[in-house]
mmCIF file of the C-alpha atoms, coordinates in Angstrom:
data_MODEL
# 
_entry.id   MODEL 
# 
loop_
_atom_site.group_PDB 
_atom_site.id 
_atom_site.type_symbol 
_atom_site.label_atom_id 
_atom_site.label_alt_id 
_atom_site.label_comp_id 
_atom_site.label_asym_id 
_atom_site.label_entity_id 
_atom_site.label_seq_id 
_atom_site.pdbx_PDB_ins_code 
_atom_site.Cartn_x 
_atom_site.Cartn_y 
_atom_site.Cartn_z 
_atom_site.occupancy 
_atom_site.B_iso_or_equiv 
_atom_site.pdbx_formal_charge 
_atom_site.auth_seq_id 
_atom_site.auth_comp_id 
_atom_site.auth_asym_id 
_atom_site.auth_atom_id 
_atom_site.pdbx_PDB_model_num 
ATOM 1   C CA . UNK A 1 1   ? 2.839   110.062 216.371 1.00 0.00 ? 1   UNK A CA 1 
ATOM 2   C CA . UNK A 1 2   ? 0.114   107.444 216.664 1.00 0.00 ? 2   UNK A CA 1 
ATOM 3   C CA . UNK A 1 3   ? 0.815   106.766 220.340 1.00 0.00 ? 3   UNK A CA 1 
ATOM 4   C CA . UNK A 1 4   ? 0.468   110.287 220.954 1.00 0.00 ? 4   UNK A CA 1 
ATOM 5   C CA . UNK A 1 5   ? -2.902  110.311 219.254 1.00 0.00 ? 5   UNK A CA 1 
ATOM 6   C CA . UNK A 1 6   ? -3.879  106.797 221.357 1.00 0.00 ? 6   UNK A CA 1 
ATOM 7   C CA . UNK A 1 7   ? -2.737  108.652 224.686 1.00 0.00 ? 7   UNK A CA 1 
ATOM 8   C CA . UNK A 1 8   ? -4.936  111.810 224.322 1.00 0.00 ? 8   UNK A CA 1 
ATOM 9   C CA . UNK A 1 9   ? -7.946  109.059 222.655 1.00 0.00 ? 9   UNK A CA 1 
ATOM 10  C CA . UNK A 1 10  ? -7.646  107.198 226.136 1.00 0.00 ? 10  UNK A CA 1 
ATOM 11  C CA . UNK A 1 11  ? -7.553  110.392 228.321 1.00 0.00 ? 11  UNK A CA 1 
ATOM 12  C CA . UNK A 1 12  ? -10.616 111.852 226.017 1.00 0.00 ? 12  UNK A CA 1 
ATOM 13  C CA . UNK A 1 13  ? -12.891 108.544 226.306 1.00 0.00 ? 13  UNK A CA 1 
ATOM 14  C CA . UNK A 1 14  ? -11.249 107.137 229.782 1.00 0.00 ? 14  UNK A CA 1 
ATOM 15  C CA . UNK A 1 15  ? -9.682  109.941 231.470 1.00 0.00 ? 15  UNK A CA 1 
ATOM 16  C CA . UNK A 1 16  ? -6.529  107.880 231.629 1.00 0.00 ? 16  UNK A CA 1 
ATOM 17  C CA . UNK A 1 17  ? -4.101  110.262 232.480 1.00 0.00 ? 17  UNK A CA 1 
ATOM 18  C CA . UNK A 1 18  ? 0.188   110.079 231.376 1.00 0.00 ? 18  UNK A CA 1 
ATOM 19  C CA . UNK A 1 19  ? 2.137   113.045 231.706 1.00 0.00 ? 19  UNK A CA 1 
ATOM 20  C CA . UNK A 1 20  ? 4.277   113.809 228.440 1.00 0.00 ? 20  UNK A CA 1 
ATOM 21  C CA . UNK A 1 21  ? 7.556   115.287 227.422 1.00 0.00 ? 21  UNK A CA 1 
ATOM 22  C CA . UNK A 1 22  ? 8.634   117.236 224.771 1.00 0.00 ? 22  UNK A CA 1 
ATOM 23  C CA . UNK A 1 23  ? 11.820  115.569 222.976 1.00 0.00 ? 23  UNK A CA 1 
ATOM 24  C CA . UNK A 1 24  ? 14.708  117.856 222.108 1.00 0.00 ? 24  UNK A CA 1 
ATOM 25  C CA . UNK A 1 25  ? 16.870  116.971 218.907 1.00 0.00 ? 25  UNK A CA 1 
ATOM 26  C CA . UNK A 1 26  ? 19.933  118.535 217.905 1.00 0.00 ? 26  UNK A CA 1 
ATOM 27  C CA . UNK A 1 27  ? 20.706  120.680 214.623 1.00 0.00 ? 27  UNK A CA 1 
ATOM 28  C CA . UNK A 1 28  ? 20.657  117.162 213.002 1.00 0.00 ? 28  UNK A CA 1 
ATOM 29  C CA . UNK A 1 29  ? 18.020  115.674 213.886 1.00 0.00 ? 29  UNK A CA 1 
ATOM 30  C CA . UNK A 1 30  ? 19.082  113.452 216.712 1.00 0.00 ? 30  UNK A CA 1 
ATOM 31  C CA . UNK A 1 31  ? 17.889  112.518 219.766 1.00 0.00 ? 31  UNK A CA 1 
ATOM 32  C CA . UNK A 1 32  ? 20.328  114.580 222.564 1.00 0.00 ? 32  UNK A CA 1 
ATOM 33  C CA . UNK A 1 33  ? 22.763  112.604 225.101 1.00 0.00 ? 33  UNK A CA 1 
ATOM 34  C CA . UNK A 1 34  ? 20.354  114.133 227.529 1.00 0.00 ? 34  UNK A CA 1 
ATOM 35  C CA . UNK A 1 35  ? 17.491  111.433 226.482 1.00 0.00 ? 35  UNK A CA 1 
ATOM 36  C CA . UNK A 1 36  ? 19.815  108.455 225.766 1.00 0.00 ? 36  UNK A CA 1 
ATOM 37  C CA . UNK A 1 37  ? 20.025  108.502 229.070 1.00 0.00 ? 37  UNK A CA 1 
ATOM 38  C CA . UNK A 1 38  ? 16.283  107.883 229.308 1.00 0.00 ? 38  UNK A CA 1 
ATOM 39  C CA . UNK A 1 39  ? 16.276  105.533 226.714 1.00 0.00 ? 39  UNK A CA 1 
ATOM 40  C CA . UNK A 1 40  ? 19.033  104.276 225.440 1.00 0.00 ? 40  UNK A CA 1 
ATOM 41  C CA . UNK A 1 41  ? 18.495  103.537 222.187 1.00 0.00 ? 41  UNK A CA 1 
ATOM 42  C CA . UNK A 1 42  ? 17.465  107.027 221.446 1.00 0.00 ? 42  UNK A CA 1 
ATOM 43  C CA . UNK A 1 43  ? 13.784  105.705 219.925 1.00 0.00 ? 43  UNK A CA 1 
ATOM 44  C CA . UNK A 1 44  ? 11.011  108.624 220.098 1.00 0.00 ? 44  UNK A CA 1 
ATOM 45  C CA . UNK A 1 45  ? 8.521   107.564 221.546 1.00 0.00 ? 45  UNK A CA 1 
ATOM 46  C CA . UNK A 1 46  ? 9.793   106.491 224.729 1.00 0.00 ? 46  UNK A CA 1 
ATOM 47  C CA . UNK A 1 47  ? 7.050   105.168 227.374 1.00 0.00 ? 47  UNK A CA 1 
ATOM 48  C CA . UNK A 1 48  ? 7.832   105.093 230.756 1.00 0.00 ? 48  UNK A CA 1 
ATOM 49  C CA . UNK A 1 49  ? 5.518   102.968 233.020 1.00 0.00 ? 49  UNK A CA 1 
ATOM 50  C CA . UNK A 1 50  ? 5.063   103.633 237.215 1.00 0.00 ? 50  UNK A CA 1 
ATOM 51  C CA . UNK A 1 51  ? 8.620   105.668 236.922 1.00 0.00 ? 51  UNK A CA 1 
ATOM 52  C CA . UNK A 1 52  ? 10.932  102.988 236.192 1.00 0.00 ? 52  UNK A CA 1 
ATOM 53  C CA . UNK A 1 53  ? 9.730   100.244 232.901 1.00 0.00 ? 53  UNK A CA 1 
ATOM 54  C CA . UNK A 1 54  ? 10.938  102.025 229.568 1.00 0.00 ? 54  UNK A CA 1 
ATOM 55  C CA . UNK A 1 55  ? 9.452   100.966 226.637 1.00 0.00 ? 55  UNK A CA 1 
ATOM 56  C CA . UNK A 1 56  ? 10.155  102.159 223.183 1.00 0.00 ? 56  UNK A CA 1 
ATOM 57  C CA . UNK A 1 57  ? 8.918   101.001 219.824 1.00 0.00 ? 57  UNK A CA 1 
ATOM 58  C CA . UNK A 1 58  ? 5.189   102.267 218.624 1.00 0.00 ? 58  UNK A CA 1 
ATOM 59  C CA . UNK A 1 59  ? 4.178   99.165  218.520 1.00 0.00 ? 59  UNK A CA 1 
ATOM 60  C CA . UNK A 1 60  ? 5.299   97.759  221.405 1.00 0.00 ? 60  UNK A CA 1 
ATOM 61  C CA . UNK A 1 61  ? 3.861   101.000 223.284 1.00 0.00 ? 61  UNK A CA 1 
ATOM 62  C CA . UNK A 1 62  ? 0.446   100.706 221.375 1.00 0.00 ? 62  UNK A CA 1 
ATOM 63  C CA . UNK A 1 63  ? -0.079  97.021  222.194 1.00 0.00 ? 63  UNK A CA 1 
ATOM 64  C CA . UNK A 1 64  ? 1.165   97.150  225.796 1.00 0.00 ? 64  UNK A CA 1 
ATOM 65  C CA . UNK A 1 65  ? -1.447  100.189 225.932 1.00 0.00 ? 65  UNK A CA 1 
ATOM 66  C CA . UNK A 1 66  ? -4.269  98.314  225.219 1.00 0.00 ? 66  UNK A CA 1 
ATOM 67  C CA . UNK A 1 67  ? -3.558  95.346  227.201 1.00 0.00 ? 67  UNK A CA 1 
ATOM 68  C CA . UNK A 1 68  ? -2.559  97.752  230.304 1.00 0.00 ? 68  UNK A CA 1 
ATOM 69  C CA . UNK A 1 69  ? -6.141  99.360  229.989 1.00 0.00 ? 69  UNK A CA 1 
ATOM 70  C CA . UNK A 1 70  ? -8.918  96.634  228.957 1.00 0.00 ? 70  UNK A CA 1 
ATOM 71  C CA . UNK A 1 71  ? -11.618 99.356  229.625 1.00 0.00 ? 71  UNK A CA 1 
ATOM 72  C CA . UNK A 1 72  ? -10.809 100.932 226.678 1.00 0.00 ? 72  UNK A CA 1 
ATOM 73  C CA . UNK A 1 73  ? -11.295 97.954  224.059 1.00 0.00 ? 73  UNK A CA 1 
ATOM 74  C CA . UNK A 1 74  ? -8.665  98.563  222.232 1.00 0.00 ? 74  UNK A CA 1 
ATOM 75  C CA . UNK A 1 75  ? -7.825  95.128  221.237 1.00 0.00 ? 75  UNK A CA 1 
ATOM 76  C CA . UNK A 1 76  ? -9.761  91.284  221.745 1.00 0.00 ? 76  UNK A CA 1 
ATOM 77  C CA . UNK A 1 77  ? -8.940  89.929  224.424 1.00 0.00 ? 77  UNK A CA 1 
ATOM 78  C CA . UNK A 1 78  ? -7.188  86.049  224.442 1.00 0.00 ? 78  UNK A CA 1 
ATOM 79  C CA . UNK A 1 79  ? -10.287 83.932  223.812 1.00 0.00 ? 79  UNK A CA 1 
ATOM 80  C CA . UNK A 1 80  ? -11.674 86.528  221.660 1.00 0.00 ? 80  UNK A CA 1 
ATOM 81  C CA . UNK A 1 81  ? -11.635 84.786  217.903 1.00 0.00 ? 81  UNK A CA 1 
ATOM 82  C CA . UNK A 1 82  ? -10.217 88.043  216.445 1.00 0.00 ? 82  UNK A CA 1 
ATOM 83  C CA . UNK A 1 83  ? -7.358  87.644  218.798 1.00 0.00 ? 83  UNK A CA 1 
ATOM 84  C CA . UNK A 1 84  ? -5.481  86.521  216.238 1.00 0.00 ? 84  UNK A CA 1 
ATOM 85  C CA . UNK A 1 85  ? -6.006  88.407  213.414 1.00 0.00 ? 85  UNK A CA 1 
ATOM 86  C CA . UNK A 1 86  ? -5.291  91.448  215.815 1.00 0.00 ? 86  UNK A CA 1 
ATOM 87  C CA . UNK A 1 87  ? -1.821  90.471  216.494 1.00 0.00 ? 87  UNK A CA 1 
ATOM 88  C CA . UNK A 1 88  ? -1.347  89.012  212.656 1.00 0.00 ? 88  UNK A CA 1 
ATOM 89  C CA . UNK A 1 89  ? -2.532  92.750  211.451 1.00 0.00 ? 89  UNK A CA 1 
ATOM 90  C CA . UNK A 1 90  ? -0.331  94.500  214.065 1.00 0.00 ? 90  UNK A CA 1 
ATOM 91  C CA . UNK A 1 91  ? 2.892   92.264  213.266 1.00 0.00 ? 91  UNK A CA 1 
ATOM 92  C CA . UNK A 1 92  ? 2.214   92.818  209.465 1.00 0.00 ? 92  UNK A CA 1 
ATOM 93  C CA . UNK A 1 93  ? 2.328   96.883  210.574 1.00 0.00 ? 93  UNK A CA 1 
ATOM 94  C CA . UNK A 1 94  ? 5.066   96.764  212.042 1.00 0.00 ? 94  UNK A CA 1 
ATOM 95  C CA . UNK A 1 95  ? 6.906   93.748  209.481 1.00 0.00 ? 95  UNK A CA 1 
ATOM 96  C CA . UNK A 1 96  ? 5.948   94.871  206.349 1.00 0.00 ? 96  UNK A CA 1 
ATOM 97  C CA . UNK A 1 97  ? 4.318   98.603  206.533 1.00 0.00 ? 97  UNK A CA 1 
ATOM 98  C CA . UNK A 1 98  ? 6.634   100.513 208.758 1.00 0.00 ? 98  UNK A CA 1 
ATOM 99  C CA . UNK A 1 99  ? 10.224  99.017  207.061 1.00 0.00 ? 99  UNK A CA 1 
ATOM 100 C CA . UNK A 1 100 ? 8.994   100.436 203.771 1.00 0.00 ? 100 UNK A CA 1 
ATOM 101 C CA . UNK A 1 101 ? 9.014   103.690 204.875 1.00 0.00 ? 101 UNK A CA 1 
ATOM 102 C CA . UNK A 1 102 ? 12.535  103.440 205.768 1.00 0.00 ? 102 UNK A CA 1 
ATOM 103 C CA . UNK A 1 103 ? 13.380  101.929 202.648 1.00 0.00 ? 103 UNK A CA 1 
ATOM 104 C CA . UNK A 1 104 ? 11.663  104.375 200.719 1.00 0.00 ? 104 UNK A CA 1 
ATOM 105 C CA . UNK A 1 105 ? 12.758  107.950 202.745 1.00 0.00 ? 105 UNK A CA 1 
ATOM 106 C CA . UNK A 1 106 ? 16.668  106.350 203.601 1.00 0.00 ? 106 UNK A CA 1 
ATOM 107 C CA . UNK A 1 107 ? 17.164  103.781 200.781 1.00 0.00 ? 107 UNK A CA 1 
ATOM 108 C CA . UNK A 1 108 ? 20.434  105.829 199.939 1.00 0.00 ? 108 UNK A CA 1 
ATOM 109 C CA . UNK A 1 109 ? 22.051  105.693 203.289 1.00 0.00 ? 109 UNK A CA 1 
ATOM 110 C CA . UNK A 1 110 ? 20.948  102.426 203.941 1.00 0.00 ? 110 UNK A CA 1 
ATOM 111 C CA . UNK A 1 111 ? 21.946  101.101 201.156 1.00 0.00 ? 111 UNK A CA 1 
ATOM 112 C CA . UNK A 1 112 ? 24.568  102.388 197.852 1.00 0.00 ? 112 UNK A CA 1 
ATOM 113 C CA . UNK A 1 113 ? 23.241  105.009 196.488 1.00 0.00 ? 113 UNK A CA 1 
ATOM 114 C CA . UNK A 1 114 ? 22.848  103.617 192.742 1.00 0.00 ? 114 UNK A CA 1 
ATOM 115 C CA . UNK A 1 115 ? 20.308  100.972 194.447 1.00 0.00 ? 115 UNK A CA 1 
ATOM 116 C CA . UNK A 1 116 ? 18.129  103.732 195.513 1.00 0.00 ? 116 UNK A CA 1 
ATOM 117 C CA . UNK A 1 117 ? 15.888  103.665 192.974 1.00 0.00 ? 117 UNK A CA 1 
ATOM 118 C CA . UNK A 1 118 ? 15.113  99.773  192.848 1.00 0.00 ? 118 UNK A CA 1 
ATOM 119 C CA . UNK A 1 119 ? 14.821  100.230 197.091 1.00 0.00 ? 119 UNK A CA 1 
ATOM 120 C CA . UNK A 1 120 ? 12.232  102.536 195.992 1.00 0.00 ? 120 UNK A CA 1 
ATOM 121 C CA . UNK A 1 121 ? 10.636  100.982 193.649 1.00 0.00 ? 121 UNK A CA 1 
ATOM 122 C CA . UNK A 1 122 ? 10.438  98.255  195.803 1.00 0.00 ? 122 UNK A CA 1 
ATOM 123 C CA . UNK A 1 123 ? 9.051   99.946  198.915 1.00 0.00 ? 123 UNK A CA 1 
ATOM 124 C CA . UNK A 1 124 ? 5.922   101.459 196.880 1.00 0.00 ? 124 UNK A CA 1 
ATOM 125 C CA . UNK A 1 125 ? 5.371   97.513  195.590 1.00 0.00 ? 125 UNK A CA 1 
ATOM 126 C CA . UNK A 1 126 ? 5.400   96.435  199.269 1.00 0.00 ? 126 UNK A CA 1 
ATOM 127 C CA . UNK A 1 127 ? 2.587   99.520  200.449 1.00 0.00 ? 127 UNK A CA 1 
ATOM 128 C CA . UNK A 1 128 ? 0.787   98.796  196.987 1.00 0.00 ? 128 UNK A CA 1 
ATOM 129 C CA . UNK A 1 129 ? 0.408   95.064  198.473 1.00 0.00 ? 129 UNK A CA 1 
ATOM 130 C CA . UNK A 1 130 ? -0.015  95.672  202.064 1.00 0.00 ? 130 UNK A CA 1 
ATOM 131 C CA . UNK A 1 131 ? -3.040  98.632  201.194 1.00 0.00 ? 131 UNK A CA 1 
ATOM 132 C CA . UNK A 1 132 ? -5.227  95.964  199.209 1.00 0.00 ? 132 UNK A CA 1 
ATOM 133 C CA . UNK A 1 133 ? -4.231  93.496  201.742 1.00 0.00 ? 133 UNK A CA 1 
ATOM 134 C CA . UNK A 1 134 ? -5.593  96.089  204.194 1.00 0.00 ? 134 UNK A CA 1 
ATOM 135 C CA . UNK A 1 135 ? -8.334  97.329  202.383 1.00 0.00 ? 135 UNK A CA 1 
ATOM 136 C CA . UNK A 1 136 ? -9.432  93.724  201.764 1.00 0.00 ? 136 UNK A CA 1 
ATOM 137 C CA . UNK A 1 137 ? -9.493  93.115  206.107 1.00 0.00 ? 137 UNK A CA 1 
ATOM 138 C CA . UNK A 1 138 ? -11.850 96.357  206.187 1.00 0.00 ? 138 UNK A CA 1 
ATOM 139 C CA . UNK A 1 139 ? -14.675 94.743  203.565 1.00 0.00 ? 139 UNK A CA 1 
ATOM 140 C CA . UNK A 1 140 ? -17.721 94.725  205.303 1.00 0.00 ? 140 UNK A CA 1 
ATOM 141 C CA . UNK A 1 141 ? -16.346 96.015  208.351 1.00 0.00 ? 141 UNK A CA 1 
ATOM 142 C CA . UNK A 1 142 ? -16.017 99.492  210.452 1.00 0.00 ? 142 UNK A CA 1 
ATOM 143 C CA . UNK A 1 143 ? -12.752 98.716  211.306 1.00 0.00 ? 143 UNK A CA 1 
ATOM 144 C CA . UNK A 1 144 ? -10.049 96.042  210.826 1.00 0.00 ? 144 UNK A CA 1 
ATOM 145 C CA . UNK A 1 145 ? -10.673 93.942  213.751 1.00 0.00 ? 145 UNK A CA 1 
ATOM 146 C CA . UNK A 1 146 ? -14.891 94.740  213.568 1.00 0.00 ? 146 UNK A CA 1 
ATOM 147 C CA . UNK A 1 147 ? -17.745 97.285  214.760 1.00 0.00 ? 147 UNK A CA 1 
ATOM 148 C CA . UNK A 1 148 ? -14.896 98.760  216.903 1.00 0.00 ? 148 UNK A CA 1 
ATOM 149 C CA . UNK A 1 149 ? -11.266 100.556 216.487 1.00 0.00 ? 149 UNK A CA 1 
ATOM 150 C CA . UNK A 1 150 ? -8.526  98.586  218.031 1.00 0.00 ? 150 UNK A CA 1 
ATOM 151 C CA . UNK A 1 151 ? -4.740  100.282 218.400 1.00 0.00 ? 151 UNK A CA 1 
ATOM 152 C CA . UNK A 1 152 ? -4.286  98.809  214.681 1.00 0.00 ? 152 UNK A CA 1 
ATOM 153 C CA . UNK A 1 153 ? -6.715  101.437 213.197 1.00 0.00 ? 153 UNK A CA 1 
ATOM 154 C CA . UNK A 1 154 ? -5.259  104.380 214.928 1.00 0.00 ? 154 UNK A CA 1 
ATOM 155 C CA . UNK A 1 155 ? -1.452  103.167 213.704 1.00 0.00 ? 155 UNK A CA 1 
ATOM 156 C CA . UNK A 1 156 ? -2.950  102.506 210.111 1.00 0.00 ? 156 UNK A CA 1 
ATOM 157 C CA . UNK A 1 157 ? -4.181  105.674 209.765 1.00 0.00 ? 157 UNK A CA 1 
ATOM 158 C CA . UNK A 1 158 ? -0.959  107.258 210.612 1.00 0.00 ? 158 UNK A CA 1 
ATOM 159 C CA . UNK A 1 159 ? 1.120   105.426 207.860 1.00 0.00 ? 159 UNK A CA 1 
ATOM 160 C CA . UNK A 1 160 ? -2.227  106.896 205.442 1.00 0.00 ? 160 UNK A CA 1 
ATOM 161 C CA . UNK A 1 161 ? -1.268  110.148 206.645 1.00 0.00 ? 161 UNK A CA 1 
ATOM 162 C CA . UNK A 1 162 ? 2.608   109.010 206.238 1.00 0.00 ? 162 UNK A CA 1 
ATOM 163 C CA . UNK A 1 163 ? 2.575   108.137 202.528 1.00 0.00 ? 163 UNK A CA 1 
ATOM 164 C CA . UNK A 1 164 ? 1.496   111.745 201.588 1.00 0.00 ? 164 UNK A CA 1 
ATOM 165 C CA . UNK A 1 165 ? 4.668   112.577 199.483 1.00 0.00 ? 165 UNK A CA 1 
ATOM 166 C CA . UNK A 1 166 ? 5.186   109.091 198.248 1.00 0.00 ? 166 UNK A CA 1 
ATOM 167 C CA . UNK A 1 167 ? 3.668   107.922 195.164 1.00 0.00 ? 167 UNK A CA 1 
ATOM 168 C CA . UNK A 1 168 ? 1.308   105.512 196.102 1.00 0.00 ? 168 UNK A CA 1 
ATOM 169 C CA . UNK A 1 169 ? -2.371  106.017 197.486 1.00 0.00 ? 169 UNK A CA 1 
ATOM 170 C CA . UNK A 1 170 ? -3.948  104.226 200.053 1.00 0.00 ? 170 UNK A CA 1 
ATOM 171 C CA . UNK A 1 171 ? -6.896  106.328 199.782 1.00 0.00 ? 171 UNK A CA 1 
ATOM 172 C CA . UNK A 1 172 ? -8.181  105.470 196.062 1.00 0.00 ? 172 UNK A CA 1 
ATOM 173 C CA . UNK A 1 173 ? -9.399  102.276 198.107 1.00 0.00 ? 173 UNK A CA 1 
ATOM 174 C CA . UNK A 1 174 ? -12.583 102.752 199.135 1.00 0.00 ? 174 UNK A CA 1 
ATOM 175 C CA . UNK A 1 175 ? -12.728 100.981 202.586 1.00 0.00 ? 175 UNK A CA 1 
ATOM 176 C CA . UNK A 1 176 ? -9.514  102.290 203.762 1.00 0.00 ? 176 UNK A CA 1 
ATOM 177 C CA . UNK A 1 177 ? -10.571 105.597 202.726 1.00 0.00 ? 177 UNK A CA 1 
ATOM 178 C CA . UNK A 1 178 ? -14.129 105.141 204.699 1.00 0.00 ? 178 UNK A CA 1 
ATOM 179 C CA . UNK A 1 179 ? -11.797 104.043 207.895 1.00 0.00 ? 179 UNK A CA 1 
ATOM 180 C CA . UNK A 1 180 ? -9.686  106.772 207.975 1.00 0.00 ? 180 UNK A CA 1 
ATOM 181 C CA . UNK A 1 181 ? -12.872 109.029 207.312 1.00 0.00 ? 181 UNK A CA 1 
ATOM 182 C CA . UNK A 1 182 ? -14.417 107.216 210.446 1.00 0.00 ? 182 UNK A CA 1 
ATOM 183 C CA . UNK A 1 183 ? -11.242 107.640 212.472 1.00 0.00 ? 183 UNK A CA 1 
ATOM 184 C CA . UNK A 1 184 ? -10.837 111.084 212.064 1.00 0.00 ? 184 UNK A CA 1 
ATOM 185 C CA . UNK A 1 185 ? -14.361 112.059 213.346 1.00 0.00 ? 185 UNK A CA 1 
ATOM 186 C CA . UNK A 1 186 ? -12.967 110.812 216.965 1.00 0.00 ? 186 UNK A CA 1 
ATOM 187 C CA . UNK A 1 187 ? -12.892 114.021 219.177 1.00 0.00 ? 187 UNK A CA 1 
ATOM 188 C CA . UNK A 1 188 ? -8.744  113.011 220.207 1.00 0.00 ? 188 UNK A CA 1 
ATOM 189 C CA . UNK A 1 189 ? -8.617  113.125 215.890 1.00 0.00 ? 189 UNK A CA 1 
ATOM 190 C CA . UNK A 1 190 ? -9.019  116.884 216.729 1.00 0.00 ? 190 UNK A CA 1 
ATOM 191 C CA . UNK A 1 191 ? -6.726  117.643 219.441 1.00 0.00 ? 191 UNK A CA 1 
ATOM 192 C CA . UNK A 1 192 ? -4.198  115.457 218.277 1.00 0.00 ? 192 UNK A CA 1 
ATOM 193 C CA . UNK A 1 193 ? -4.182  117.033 214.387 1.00 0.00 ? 193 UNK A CA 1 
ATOM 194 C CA . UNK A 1 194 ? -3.672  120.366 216.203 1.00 0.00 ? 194 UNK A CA 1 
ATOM 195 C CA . UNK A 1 195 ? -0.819  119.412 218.082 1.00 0.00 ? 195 UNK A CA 1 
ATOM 196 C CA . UNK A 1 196 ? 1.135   117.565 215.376 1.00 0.00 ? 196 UNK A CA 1 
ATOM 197 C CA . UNK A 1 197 ? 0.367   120.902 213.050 1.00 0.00 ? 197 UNK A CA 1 
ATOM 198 C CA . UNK A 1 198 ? -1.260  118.507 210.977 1.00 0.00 ? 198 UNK A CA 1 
ATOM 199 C CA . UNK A 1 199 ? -2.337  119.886 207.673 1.00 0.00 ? 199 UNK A CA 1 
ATOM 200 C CA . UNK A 1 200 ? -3.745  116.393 206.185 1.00 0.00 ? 200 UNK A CA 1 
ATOM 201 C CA . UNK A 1 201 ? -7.312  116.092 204.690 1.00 0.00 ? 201 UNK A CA 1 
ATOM 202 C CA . UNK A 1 202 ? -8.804  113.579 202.861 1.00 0.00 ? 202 UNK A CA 1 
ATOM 203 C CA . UNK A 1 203 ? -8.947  114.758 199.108 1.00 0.00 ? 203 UNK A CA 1 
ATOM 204 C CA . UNK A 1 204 ? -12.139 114.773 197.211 1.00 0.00 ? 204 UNK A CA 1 
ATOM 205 C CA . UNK A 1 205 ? -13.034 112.562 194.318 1.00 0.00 ? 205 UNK A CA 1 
# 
């Protein structure tokens, strides 16, 4: 989902073009044999680069994107001093943030099903910690790396989007609620909502 919403956000404010593919799953839910043989691990999204590098992984898609297109500013560059913090925030996304989704939606298969509830429990502590951790980056900032998005603000604000039927609420912080307010006033915001059949709004308070 958020490399979707980077690939239309780079054709919208660079005209960088990518063709894209709908995925077919099976009555279960599963990537067909049919795209294994694209990717083999069966990982949506799948990026294929000049018709022969496959990439998979979000992250791996979303940081190769912005290093692939520089015009775009989508991350610092090396010598930039927020170079670091960049990757830090993006390896703490993918670390920390993503897993507990897992944890929380599959703890039961995963896992033995009377742990379920403690892999749970402990998936909400681990967004409870990473949102003020988060929220904390954004004080007195637009966005988590500065006055401009990087690829971490667009993946961020999918996991806000994410959490919506897990109890915990990134959104009662007030910076990462003025982020993902900023975010969605980008015109790819638009497109992209319409496209996932997105039906998320930010609540009032």
């Amino acid at each position: 989902m958020p490399v979707r919403w980077l690939l239309i956000d780079l054709f919208q404010t660079h005209h960088i073009k990518f063709d894209e593919s709908e995925v077919k799953f099976d009555k279960h839910g599963r990537t067909t044999p049919e795209y294994h043989k694209i990717s083999p691990k069966g990982r949506v999204p799948a990026l294929i680069i000049d018709g022969k590098t496959l990439v998979t992984e979000s992250i791996a898609i979303m940081l190769l994107l912005a290093e692939r297109h520089p015009e775009a500013d989508l991350a610092p560059v090396a010598r930039n001093p927020a170079r670091s913090l960049y990757l830090e925030t993006m390896v703490f996304l993918a670390n920390t943030m993503l897993p507990s989704f897992r944890d929380y939606w599959y703890g039961s298969q995963d896992g033995r099903a009377e742990d379920e509830k403690a892999i749970k429990y402990l998936a909400v502590t681990h967004f409870e910690l990473g949102w003020d951790l988060l929220d904390e980056q954004l004080e007195g900032k637009a966005f988590l790396m500065g006055e401009s998005p990087t690829v971490a603000d667009f993946m961020l604000v999918c996991m806000v989007i994410w959490v919506k039927n897990i109890p915990t609420d990134p959104l009662k912080r007030q910076n990462l609620r003025r982020l993902v307010r900023e975010m969605m006033e980008r015109e790819s915001w638009k497109e992209f909502k319409e496209k996932e059949h997105l039906q998320f709004e930010i609540p009032e308070v």
